[in-house]
C-alpha positions in Angstrom: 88.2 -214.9 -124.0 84.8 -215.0 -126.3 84.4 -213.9 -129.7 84.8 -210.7 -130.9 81.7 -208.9 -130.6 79.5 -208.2 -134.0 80.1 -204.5 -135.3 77.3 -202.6 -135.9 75.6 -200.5 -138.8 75.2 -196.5 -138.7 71.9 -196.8 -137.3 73.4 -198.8 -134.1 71.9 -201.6 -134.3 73.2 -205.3 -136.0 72.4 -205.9 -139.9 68.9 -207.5 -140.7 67.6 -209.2 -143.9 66.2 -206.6 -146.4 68.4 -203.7 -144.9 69.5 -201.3 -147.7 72.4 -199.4 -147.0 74.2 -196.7 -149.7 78.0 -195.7 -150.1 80.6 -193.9 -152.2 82.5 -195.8 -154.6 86.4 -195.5 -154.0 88.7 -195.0 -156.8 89.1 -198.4 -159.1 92.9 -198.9 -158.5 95.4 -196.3 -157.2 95.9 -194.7 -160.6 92.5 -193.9 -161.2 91.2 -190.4 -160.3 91.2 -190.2 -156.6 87.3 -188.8 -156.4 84.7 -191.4 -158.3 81.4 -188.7 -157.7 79.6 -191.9 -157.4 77.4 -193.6 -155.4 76.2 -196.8 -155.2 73.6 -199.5 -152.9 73.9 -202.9 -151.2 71.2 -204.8 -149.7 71.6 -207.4 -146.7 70.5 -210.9 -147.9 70.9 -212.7 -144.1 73.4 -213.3 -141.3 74.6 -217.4 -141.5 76.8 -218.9 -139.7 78.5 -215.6 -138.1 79.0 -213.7 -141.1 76.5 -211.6 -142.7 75.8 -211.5 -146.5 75.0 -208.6 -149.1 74.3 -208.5 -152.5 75.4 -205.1 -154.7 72.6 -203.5 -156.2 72.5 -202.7 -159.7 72.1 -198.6 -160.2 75.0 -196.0 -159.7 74.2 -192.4 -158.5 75.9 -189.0 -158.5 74.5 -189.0 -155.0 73.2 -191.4 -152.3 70.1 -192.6 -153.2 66.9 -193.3 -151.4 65.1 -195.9 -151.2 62.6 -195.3 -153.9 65.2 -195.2 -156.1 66.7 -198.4 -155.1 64.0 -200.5 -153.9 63.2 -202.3 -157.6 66.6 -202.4 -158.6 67.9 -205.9 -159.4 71.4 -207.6 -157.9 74.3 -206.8 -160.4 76.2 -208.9 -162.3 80.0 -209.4 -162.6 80.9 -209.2 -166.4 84.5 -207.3 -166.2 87.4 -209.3 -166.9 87.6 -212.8 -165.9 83.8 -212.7 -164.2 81.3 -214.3 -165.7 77.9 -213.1 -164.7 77.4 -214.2 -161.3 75.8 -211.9 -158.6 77.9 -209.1 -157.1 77.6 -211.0 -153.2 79.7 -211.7 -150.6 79.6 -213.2 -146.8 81.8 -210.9 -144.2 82.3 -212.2 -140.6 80.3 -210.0 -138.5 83.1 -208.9 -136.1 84.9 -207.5 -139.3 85.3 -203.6 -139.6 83.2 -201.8 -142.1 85.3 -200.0 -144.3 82.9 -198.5 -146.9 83.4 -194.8 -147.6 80.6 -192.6 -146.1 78.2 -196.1 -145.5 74.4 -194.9 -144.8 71.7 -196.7 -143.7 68.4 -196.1 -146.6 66.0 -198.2 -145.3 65.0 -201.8 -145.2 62.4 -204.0 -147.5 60.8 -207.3 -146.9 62.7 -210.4 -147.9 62.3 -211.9 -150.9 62.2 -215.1 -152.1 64.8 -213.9 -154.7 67.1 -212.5 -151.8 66.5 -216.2 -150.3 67.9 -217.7 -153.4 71.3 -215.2 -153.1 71.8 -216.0 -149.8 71.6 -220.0 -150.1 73.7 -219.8 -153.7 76.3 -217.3 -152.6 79.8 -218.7 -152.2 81.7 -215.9 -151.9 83.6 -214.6 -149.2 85.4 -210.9 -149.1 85.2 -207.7 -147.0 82.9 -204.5 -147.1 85.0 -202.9 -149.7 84.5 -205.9 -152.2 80.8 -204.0 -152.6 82.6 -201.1 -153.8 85.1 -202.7 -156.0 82.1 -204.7 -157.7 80.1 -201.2 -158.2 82.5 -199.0 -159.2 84.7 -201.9 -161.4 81.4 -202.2 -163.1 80.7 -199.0 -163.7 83.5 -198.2 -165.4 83.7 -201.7 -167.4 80.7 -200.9 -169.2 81.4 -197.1 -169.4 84.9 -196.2 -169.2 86.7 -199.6 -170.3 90.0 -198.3 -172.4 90.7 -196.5 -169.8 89.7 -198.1 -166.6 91.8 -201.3 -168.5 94.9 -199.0 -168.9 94.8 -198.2 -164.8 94.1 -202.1 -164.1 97.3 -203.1 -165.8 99.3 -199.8 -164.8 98.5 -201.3 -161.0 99.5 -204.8 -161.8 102.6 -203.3 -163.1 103.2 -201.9 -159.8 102.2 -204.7 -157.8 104.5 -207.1 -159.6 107.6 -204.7 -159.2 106.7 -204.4 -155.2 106.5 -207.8 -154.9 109.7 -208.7 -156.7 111.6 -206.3 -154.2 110.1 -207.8 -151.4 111.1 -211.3 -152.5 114.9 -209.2 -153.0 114.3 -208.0 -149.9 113.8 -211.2 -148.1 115.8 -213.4 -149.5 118.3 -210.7 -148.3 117.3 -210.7 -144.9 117.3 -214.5 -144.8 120.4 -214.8 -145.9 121.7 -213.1 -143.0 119.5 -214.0 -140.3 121.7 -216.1 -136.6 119.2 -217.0 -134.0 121.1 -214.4 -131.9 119.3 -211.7 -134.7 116.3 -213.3 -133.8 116.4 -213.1 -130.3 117.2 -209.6 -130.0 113.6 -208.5 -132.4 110.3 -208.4 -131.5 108.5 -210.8 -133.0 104.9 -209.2 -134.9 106.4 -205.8 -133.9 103.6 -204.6 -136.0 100.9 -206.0 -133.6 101.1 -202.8 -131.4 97.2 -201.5 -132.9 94.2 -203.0 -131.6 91.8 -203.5 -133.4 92.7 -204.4 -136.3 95.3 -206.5 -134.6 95.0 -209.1 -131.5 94.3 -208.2 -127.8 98.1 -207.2 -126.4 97.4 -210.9 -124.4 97.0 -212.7 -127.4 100.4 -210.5 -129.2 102.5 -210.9 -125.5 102.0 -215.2 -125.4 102.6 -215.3 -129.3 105.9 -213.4 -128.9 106.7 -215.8 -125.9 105.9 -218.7 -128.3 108.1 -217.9 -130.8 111.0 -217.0 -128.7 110.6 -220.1 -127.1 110.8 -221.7 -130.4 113.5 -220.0 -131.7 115.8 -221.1 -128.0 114.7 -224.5 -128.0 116.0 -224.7 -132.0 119.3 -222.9 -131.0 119.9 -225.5 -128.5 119.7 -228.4 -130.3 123.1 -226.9 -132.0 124.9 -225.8 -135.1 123.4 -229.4 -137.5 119.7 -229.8 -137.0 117.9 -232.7 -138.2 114.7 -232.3 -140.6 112.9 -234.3 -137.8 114.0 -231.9 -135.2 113.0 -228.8 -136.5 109.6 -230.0 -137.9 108.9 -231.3 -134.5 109.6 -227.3 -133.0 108.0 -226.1 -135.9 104.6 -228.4 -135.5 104.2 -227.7 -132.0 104.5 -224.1 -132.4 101.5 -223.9 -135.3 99.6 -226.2 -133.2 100.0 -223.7 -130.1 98.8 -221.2 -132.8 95.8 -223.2 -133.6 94.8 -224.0 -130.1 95.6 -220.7 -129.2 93.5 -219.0 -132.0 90.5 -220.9 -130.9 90.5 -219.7 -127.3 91.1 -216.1 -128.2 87.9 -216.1 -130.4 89.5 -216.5 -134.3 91.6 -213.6 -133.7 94.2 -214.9 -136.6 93.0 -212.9 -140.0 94.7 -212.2 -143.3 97.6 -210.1 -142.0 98.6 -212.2 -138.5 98.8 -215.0 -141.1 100.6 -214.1 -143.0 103.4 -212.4 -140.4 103.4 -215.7 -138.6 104.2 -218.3 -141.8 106.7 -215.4 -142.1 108.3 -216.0 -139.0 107.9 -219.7 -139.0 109.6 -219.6 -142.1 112.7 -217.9 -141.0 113.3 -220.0 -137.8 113.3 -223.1 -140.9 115.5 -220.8 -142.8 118.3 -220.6 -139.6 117.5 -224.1 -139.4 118.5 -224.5 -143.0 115.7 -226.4 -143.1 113.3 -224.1 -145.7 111.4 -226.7 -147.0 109.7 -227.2 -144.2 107.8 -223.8 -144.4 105.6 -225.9 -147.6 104.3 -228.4 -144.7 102.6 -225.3 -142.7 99.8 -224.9 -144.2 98.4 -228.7 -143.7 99.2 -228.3 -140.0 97.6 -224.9 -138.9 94.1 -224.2 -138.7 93.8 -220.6 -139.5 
């Protein structure tokens, strides 16, 4: 199986240096008012390497803009918080969904050698949304700060509080987890929806991986050695490597994340947890 195949912009074709595109600004954090009324412009710096890079512009409208309006404008700069004054740009994998809210194709200008310099010093690396999160943070930093500050920490209040019941949650879970439990779940049960999530061949032979995983650690019996269960655990991420390669670099943010999960709770039966801190130097994704 190839690599996933480039999405494309509105206009149907792929993204080409100079391309401007507009799009409305989604709310700052999920206490701020759910409607922005703003608008706001990206231009296309160059594709590298499989990913394609964009630069926010600086100007926000109460509308989308043409591209009069946005042709002179310069990059903007990060100044909220702990930014300090770098250009507003990012690399996305081409293959990635674009999640912009009402994205539109304005038009597209020759390349500069300014939009040259972007593209070789940019060294960021986020999604489609990061554009708005850069425009509308911004936006409200320099015109809206005690309050846009007040929603900020309001959400970082609320993401602190979901995270320390997950942790309760899991450690819950963990505590009470037999390989029998295991055995009768689905592993990635979540992995039902594609896209965003693998090709069901890619979900079925990573289910079969782990239950084979989780059978060859119950047989080993009741005391298993460290060596045992790294050995099962190291030749499960490197199925998981090899396996991610052949299906194209299907293993994003979310797949893994739910498979150090379940890697970590077959170490967890094993009552051998601190293997799950020896993970990350073995896989590759």
């Amino acid at each position: 199986m190839g690599p996933k195949s480039p999405q494309l912009g509105p206009t149907g074709r792929g993204y080409h240096a100079g391309d401007i595109y507009s799009f409305r600004t989604s709310p700052a954090t999920e206490f701020s008012p759910k409607e922005t009324g703003r608008y706001a412009a990206l231009k296309v710096l160059g594709l590298k390497d499989g990913r394609v890079c964009y630069v926010v512009l600086d100007g926000v409208f109460g509308r989308h803009p043409d591209l009069a309006e946005v042709a002179h404008l310069p990059e903007l700069k990060n100044s909220r918080f702990q930014y300090r004054g770098d250009a507003a740009c990012s690399f996305i994998p081409l293959h990635w969904e674009n999640n912009l809210e009402d994205f539109r194709y304005v038009g597209t200008l020759d390349p500069s050698e300014g939009d040259a310099d972007l593209l070789a010093a940019c060294r960021s690396f986020g999604t489609w949304s990061s554009a708005s999160s850069h425009a509308e943070g911004e936006w409200r930093w320099r015109n809206d700060r005690a309050a846009y500050q007040e929603e900020v920490e309001r959400a970082q209040r609320a993401r602190d509080a979901r995270l320390a019941a997950e942790r309760e949650r899991r450690e819950k879970r963990l505590k009470a987890l037999t390989w029998e439990t295991l055995l009768e779940e689905t592993p990635f049960s979540r992995w039902n929806v594609h896209p965003p999530f693998p090709a069901p061949a890619f979900v079925a032979a990573a289910r079969d991986r782990v239950r084979s995983a989780i059978l060859e650690l119950q047989a080993l019996g009741p005391h298993l050695k460290k060596a045992e269960v790294r050995a099962t655990l190291r030749a499960c991420v490197d199925w998981f490597n090899a396996k991610n390669a052949e299906f194209g670099g299907v293993i994003e943010t979310e797949e893994r994340e739910d498979i150090c999960q379940a890697l970590g709770e077959l170490a967890a039966v094993a009552g051998q947890r601190s293997l799950v801190d020896e993970i990350d130097d073995w896989r590759s994704w």
